[in-house]
N, C-alpha and C positions, 0 to 999 in steps of 0.2 A: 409471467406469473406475478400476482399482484401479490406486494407484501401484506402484513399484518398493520402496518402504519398507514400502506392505499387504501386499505378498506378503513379504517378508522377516519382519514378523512374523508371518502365519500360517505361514510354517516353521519359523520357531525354537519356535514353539509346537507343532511335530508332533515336532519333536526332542526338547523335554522330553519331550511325553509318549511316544515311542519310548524313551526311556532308561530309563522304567518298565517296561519292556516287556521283559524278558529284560536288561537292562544292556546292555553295548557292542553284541549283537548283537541289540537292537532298534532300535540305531543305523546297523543297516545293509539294514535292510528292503528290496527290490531299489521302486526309484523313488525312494526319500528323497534319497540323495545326486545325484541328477540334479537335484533339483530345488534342491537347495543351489547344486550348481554354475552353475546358470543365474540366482540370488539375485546370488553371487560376480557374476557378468559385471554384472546389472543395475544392482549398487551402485560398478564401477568397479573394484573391488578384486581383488585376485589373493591365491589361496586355496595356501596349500603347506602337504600333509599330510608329517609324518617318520612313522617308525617301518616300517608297509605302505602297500601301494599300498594309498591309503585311497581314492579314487574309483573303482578300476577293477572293474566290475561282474561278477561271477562267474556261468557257467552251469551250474559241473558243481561236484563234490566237491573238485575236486583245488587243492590249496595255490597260489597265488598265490607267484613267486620276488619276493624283495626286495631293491630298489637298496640302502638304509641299514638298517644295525641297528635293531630295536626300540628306540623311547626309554622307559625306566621310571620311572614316580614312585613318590615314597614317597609309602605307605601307601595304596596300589592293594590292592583287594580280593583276597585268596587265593584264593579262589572264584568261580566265574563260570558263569550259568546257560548251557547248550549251546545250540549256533547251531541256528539253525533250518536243514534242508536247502540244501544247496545256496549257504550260505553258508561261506563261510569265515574265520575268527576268528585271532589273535597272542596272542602271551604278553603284551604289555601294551597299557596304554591307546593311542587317537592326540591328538598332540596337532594342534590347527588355527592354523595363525599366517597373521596378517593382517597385507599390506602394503600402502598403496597404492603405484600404478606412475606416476612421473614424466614416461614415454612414452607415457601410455594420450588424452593428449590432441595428442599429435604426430605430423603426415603429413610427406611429403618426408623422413625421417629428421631429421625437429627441423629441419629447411628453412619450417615452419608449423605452428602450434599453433588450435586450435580455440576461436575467441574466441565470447563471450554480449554482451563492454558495446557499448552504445547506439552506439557512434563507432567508427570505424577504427582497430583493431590489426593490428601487425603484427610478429610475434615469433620470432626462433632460441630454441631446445630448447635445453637439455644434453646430447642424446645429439648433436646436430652440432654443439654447440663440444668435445665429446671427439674429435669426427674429426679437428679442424684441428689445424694446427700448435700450439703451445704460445706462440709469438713473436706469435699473430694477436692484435689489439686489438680492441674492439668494433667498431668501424671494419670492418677485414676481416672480422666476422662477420654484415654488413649488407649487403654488397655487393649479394645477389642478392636483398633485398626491392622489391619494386616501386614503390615511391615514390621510394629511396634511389637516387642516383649517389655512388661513392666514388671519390676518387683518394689513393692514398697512394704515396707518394715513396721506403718505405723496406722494403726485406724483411723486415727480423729487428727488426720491431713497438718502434721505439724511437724513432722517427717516427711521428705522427697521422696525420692526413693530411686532404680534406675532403670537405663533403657537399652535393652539390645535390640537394633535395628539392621538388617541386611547383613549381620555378620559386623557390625562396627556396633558400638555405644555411645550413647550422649555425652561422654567428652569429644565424640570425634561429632559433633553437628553442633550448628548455632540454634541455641534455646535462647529465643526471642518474645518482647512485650512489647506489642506495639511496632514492629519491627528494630527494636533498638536492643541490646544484649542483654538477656536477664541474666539473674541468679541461676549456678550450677543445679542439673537435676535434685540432687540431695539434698537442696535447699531452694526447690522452686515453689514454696508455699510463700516464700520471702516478701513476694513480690506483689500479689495481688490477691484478694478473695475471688473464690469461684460465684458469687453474685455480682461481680463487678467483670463476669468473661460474656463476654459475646459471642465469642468463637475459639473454637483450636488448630490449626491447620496445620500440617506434614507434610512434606512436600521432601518424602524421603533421600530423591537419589536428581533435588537439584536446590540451587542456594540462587536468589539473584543476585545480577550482575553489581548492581548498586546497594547491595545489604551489607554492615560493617560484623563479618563475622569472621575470626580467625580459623573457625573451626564449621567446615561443614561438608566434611567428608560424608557423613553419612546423615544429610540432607538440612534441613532446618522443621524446628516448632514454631511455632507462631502463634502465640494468645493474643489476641483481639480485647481491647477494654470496650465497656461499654461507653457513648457518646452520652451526655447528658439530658432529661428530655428538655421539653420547651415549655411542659406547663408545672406546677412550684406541686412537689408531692414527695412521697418517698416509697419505702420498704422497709419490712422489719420481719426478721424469723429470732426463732427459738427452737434449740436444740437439744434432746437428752438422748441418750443412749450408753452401751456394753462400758463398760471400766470407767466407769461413773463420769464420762464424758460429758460436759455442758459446753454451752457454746452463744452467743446472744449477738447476734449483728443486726446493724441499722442505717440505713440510708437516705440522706436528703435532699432532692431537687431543688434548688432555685427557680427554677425556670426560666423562662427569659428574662435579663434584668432591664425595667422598663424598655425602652426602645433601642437597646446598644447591640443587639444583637450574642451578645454574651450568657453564657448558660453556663451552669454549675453540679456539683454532686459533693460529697461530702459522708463518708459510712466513715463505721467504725465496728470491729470485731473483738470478742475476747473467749479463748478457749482454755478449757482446764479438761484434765484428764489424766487414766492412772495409767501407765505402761503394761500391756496386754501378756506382758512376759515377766515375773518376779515386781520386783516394788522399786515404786518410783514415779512420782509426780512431773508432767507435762503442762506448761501454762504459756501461752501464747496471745498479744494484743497487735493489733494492726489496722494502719488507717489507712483509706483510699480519697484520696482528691483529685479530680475530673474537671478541665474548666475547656470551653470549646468558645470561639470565635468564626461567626459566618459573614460573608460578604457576597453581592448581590451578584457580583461578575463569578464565582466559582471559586473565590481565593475563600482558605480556613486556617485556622492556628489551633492546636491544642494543646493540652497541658495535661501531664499524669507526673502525681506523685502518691508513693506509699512509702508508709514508716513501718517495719516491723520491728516489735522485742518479743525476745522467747527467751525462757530455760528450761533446757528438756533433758532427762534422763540419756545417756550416751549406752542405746544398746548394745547387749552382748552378742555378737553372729556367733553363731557355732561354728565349729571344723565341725569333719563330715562325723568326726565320733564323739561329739557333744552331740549332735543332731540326731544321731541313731540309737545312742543312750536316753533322752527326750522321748521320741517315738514309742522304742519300747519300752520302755518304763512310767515315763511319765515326768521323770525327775526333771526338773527344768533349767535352762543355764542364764537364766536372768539374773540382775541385779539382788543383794539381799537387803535385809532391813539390819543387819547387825553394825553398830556404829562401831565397832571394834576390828569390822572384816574390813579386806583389800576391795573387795568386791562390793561394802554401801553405796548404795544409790546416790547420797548425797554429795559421795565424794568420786563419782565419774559424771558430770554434766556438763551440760554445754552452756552458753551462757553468750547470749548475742543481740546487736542493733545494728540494723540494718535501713540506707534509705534510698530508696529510686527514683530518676525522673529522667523525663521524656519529654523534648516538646516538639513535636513534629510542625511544618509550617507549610503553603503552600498558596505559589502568588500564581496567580494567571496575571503572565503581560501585554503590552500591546503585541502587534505584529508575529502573532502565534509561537511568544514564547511562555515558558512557564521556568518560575525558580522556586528551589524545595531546598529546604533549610533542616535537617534533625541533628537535632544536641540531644545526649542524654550522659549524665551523671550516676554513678552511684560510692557509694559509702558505708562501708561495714568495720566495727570493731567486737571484740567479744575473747571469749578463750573456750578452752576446752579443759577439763581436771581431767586425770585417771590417778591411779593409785601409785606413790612415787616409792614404794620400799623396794623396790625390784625394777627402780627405774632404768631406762637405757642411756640417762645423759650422765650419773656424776654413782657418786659409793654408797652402798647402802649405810648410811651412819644412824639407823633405828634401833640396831642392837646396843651400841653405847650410849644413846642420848635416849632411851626407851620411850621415845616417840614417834607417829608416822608420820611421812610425810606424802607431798600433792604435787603432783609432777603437772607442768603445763605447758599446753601449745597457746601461747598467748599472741593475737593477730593483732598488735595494735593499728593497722591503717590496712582494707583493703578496696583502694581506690579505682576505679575507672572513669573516665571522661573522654567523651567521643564527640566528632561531627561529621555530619554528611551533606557536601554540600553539589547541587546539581541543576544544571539549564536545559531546560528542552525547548527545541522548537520542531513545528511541524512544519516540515519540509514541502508536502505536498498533503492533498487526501489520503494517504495511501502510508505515509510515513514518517515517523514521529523519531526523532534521532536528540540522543541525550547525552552529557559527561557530565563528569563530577568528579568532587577531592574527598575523602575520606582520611581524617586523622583520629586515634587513638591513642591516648597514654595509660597502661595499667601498673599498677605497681602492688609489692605487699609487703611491708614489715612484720614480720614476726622470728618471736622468740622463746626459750624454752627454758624459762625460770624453774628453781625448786623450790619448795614452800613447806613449812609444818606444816600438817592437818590440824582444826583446829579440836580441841577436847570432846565435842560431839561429834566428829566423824564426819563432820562435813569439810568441803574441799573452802580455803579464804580465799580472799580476792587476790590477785597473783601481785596488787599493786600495796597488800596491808604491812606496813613494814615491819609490823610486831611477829610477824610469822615468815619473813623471809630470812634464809637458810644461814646461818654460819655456825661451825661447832670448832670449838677448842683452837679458837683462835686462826683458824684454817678459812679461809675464803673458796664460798665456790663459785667460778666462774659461771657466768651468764650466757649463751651463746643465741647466735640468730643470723638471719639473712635480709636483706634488699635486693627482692626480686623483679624485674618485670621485664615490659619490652615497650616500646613505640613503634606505629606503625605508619606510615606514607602512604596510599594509594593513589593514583587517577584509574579511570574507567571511560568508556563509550561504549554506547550500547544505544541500537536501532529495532525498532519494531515494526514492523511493513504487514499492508493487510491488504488482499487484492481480491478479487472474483467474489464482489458483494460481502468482503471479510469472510468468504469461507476458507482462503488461503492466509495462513498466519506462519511470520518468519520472523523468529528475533536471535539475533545475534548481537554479540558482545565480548567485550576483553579488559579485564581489568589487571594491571598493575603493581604489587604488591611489594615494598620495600619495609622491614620491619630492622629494629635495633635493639638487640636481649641485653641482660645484664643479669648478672647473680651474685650478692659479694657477701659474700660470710665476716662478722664480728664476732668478741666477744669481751664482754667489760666486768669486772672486781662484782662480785653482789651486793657488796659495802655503797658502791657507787652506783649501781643501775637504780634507773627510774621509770617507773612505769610509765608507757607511750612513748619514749624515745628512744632512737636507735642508736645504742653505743654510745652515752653522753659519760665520760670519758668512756673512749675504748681500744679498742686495736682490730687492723682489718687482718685478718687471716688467712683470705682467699678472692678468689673474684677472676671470673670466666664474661665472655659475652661473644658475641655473636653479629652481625651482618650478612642478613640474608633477602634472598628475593625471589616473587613466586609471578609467573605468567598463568593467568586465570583466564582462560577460552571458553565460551558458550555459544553454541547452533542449537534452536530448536525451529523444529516447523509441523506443521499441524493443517489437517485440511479437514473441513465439514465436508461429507458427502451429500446431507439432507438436514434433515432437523432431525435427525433420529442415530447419524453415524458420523464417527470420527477417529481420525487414525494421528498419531506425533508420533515423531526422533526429537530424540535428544540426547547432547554430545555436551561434556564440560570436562573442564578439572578445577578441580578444589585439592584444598590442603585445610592441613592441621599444625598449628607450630605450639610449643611448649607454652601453657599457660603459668602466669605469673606465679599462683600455686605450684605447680611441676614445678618450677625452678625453683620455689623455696625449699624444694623439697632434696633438688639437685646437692651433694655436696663442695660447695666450690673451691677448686684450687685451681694455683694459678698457671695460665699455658694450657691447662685442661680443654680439650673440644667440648664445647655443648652439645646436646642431644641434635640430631637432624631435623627439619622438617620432611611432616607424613607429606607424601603429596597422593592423588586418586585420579586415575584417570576414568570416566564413568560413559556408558552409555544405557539408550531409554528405547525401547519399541513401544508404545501402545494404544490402545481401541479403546474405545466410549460407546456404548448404546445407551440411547434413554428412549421413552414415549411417556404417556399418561399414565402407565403401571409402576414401569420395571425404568431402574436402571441398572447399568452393571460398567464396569471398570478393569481392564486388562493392563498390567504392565512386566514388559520383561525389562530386566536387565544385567549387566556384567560391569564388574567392577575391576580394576587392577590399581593394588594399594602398595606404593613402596615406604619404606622405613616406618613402619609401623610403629605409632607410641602407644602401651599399653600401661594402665597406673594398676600397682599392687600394693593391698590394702596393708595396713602398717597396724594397726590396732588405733582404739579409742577415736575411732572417727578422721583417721590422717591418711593419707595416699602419696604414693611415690613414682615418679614414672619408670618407665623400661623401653631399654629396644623390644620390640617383637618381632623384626624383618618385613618379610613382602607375602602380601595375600590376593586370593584372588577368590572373587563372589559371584555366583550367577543364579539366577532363579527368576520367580515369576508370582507377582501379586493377584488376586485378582477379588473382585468385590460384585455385592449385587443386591439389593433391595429395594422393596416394594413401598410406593406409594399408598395412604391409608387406602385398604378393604378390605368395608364393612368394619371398619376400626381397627382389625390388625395391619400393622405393619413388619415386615420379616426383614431380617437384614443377614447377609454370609458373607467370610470373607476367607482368605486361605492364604497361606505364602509356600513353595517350594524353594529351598536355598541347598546351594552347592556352595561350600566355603572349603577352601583348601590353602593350609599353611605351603608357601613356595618356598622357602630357606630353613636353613639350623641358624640358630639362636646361641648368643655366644651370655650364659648365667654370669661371667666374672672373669676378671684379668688378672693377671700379674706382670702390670706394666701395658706394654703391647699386644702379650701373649695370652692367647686364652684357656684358663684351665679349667674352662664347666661350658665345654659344649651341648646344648640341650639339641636333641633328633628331631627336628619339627617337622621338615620338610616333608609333602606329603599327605599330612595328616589333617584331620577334620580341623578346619581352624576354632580357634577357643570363642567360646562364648557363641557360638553360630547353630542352633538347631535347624536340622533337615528342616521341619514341617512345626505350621503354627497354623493353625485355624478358629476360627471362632461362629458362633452365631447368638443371634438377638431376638427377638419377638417383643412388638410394642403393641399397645390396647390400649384405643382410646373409646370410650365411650362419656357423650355428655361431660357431664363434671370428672368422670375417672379417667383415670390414667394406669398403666403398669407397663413393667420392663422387663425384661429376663435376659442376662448374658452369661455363656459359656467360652472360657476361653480356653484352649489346648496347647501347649508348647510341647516340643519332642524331646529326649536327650538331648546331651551336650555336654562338649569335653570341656573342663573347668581347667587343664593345666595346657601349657605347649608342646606337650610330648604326648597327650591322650592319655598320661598316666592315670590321671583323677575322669573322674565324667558324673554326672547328673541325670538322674532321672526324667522321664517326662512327667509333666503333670498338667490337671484340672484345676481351675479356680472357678467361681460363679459368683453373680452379686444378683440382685431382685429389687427392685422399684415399684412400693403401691402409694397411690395417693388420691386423694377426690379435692377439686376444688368448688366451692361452695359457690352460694349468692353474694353478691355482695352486700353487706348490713353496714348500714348508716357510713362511719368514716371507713371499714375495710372494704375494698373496692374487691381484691381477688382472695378470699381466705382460702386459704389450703393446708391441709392437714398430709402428710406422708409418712411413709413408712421405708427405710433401706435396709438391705441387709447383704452382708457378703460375708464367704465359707459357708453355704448355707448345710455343705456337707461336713462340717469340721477337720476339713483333710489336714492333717500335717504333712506339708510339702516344701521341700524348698524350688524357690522361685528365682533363683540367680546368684550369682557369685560375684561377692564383694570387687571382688578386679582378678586380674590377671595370677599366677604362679607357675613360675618354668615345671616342674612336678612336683608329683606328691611326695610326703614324707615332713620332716620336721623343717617348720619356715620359722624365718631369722625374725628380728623386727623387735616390735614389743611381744612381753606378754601377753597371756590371754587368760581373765578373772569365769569361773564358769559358777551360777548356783552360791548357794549357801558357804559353801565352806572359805573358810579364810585361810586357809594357806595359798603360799605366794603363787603367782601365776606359771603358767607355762606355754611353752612357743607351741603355735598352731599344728596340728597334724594337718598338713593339706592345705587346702580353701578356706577360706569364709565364707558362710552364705545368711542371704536372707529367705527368711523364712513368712511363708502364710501367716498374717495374725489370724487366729479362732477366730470363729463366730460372731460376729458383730451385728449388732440395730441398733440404728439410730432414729428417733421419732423428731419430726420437725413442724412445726407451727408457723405460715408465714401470710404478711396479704402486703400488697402494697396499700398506698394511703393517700 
């Protein structure tokens, strides 16, 4: 059977020799170009002739009208031997240009993309992150894949928000840029704008072998940046919409710089907007920098950097009886405007800079090896206020100094810096075999200063020394932690491809040696200084850890045809305390540190595609021991917990249609079995446990039976539209099933037309988004974990208008649907 590449070259070989043949008009011999165009389709590529309509087959004498002017080159022949009958011939040559199409692999309108690897993908297009608003995050461009449950807290994308996936959450997976570790869900707007995504990829219930992720138990994210183009141009939108939302980003190509092969990008964004819940101002700025390097043999270098800053309003989650008071009343438990309350806006915010980078590298050598080099860095400082008269670190001293004060989570350094470094050589035709080293060092100082507020109600800078704490002579102590861990790894890892590549086998092992650290300080307030840790001070405590993980992976995968496909796939992965968790850890000394999660995971699944349909089947079963689950503390803080051992089984499955007649339809579904396997021990005394929680048995937390979704995309001409519904089931929000959650609907809608292009605007387009189109109040997930219901410890909790002091949570936290939202957008590139 001859492939798609034997027939390509036996036509370009009829072509030559037609071009002997009379010149241009034995290039049009009536069959030749049919048969090219059906070459075009087979190699994927889309074929656009200028000058004449160069494919449209003539049956009579008379002249073909043409859309474009003839294109001329120099030194095109003067002469030209006469068309044969019935053909019809132009005053100059055609030229043929080749592009490939970015959509040529996308159903649902970029709702799913047509995957080949061995394991479960699952991936948004570019053509439907151009639908969405310009404020969505990866986060909202995941919503509707079938493994993914999203809740996000914030309309105009300057809030994260979180993920339950397979019965596990986005602390338990590696949430990646570029392949290099991004920012936490809750802050994955950090890191990139959504005009600067190419892609989002899920790849739920597998991590590769060579990716540097501590966490991906319940699989990896993946945003793709875009590559810079090659000719000097840009982009610009404009954005208004719901809670007075604005928003203005801009972007500029270099294009290629003279002859160096080097290319560039360069945006910048700035968002403002009012908090969808009570009062409170949202402002957010961020830059993206793009620099790519190409080389003739296959070798490339990249570059990605962003800088974000933000200070945003620190939402209030409700328990489940702020939330049901809300509902039926109306009354709300947002932030107020009163500068006199516990509960001002001004005085719960956050306040952060943040910066990323990435430079992936990649040599092709002599003698079929190849070296791949990725470093990436990041760097965040910032803090958080809540209201400190009812603080949980020091005495309420407001009633005697008739002042309030501002309590803080101040993170002076939260660093990472990684590399991954790896040699491949091809062994033979058939198999390409690789290792590498992988080191990372994370670290986090922070610390929880008390401050006056200052006369307005607003929260000071935790470093202003005119506002930091001492009364009657009394000093109060300063306290904080130095958390992280370093990690070691090697790996090897082979990919073998046999029976014309329909048989595909990759295996791999990687490695993992990590070194924790936790050490509690605390220093005089007379003597602390802002951004350093304990300058004079005393250590208090300090735990650590040495540990180590074997990391196994078998996938294998066979094409039946061009139209069927079947994978296994077998791994484990872990999860070990992130540098946050341990900050959060209290350390003393001798203490054990928390366990590594570890997961043992397997994969069954089937592919069908053709010209219409494609569709995507995956089972699998999970088994998770020492579970870490984090429970929400208030004002934006999390703490981890044992949660024991689980166990998860179900079955994804996906399907959408190719455009017809302009629509495209996309479905997706998930069934999950998640069952808590042990009791959970709430708290010790010593050794001893005295708050056994009854897990064993029961629905694991955070795990809905049933998730489904569907799409509909329209494109006609210059229009476009979108429609997603998405479903989640119940779901127990405590470890004992005490609390549980409703099921619910969300919905978002996509219209837009893109124009002509007029003078410098090449693609103008004008859209419309909107989501809650039903105005449901619903809540969409639970802040983190809680053994049961009933009154939980921690911080307080500020609800609404009124100012008296806080109180501890009945239950859960949850996030909640924002209302109603549209946003209207303006953009063209240039």
């Amino acid at each position: 059977m001859k492939t798609g590449r034997d027939i390509y070259n036996v036509v370009i070989r009829q072509v030559r020799n037609a071009a002997g043949q009379g010149g241009l008009a034995g290039l049009r011999r009536p069959g030749l170009k049919t048969r090219l165009r059906a070459v075009s389709c087979l190699v994927g590529t889309m074929c656009i002739a200028t000058g004449s309509e160069a494919w449209a087959q003539v049956a009579t004498t008379h002249a073909t009208p043409h859309r474009h002017a003839p294109v001329r080159q120099a030194g095109a022949p003067k002469q030209q031997a006469a068309a044969p009958a019935g053909v019809t011939d132009t005053a100059a040559p055609e030229q043929i240009r080749v592009a490939s199409s970015r959509e040529a692999r996308d159903g649902g309108g970029g709702m799913m993309r047509q995957e080949t690897a061995p394991h479960a993908v699952q991936t948004i297009g570019k053509q439907f992150i151009e639908m969405r608003s310009p404020t969505s995050t990866a986060l909202d461009l995941v919503k509707n894949l079938p493994s993914m449950n999203v809740s996000s807290p914030d309309p105009s994308g300057m809030e994260g928000g979180q993920i339950q996936t397979r019965g596990l959450t986005d602390l338990d997976m590696g949430l990646m840029l570029d392949g290099a570790p991004a920012e936490a869900a809750k802050y994955l707007n950090e890191d990139i704008d959504s005009e600067n995504l190419e892609s989002v990829e899920v790849t739920p219930g597998s991590s590769a072998t060579d990716l540097p992720a501590i966490s991906a138990a319940g699989g990896v994210m993946n945003e793709r940046s875009r590559t810079a183009s090659h000719k000097f141009g840009g982009m610009t939108d404009f954005s208004y919409g719901t809670n007075n939302m604005s928003r203005e980003f801009i972007r500029l190509d270099s294009g290629e710089i003279g002859h160096t092969g080097l290319r560039s990008y360069f945006s910048f964004s700035n968002t403002h907007s009012r908090s969808w819940m009570g009062s409170g101002i949202n402002q957010r700025k961020h830059i993206d920098f793009g620099l790519q390097k190409d080389w003739s043999n296959g070798s490339n270098a990249r570059l990605f950097v962003s800088w974000n800053s933000e200070d945003f309003t620190i939402d209030a989650y409700p328990d489940g009886q702020a939330f049901e008071n809300y509902k039926l009343t109306g009354q709300g438990y947002g932030r107020n405007s009163d500068p006199t309350s516990d509960n001002y806006w001004k005085n719960n915010n956050d306040h952060w800079n943040q910066i990323f980078l990435t430079a992936p590298i990649h040599v092709v050598l002599p003698a079929k090896f190849t070296f791949d080099l990725q470093s990436y860095f990041s760097f965040g400082q910032g803090w958080d206020a809540s209201p400190g008269n009812n603080t949980a670190y020091g005495t309420n001293y407001s009633a005697a100094e008739g002042r309030n004060y501002t309590d803080f989570f101040l993170e002076n350094e939260a660093r990472q810096v990684g590399v991954v470094a790896k040699l491949g050589y091809d062994v033979d035709k058939h198999n390409h075999v690789s290792f590498g080293y992988w080191y990372e060092n994370n670290q986090t100082i922070q610390s929880y200063p008390l401050s006056y507020t200052m006369a307005n109600g607003s929260a000071p800078s935790p470093n202003a020394a005119a506002y930091q704490n001492t009364y009657s002579n009394e000093t109060y102590g300063v306290s904080g932690v130095n958390a992280g861990y370093e990690v070691h790894a090697l790996f090897i890892q082979d990919t073998a491809k046999y029976l014309n590549d329909k048989l595909q086998i990759h295996a791999g092992f990687k490695f993992v040696m990590s070194d924790a650290w936790d050490k509690g300080w605390n220093s005089a307030a007379s003597n602390w200084t802002y951004g350093k840790n304990a300058t004079p001070g005393q250590t208090v405590g300090r735990m650590g850890a040495n540990t180590t993980e074997p990391l196994p992976q078998l996938s294998i995968s066979y094409t039946f045809n061009n139209h069927h496909q079947i994978y296994v796939n077998a791994e484990g992965d872990y999860r070990e305390p992130s540098a946050n968790d341990l900050g959060w850890l209290t350390p003393v000394n001798g203490q054990k540190m928390l366990k590594n999660q570890y997961s043992i995971k397997e994969e069954l699944g089937y592919r069908y595609h053709d010209k219409y349909v494609m569709f995507d089947l995956s089972l699998f079963n999970y088994n998770v021991t020492n579970r870490i689950l984090d429970t929400y503390l208030g004002a934006n803080q999390f703490a981890p917990i044992e949660g024991g051992n689980q166990t998860m089984r179900g079955f994804d499955a996906m399907i959408a249609s190719r455009p017809i007649h302009g629509f495209s339809p996309y479905a997706s579904f998930e069934y999950l079995h998640a069952t808590q396997d042990s009791n959970v021990c709430a708290s010790y005394s010593g050794t001893t446990c005295t708050d056994m929680v009854h897990a064993k048995g029961q629905q694991a937390i955070m795990a809905p039976h049933v998730m489904a979704n569907f799409g509909l995309t329209y494109k006609y001409q210059g229009f476009f539209a979108n429609a997603a519904v998405h479903y989640t089931g119940p779901q127990s929000v405590a470890l004992d099933n005490s609390e549980r959650m409703p099921g619910y609907v969300t919905d978002t809608l996509s219209l837009g037309y893109h124009f002509k292009p007029f003078m410098y605007a090449k693609s103008p387009t004008f859209k419309l988004n909107f989501s809650n189109l039903t105005g449901s109040i619903v809540r969409t997930g639970a802040m983190g974990a809680i053994y049961h219901a009933g009154t939980q410890g921690g911080y307080p909790v500020y609800y609404g208008a009124a100012s008296a002091l806080g109180r501890a949570a009945q239950g859960n936290s949850f996030m909640v649907e924002p209302r109603f939202t549209m946003t209207g957008t303006v953009s063209t590139s240039f």
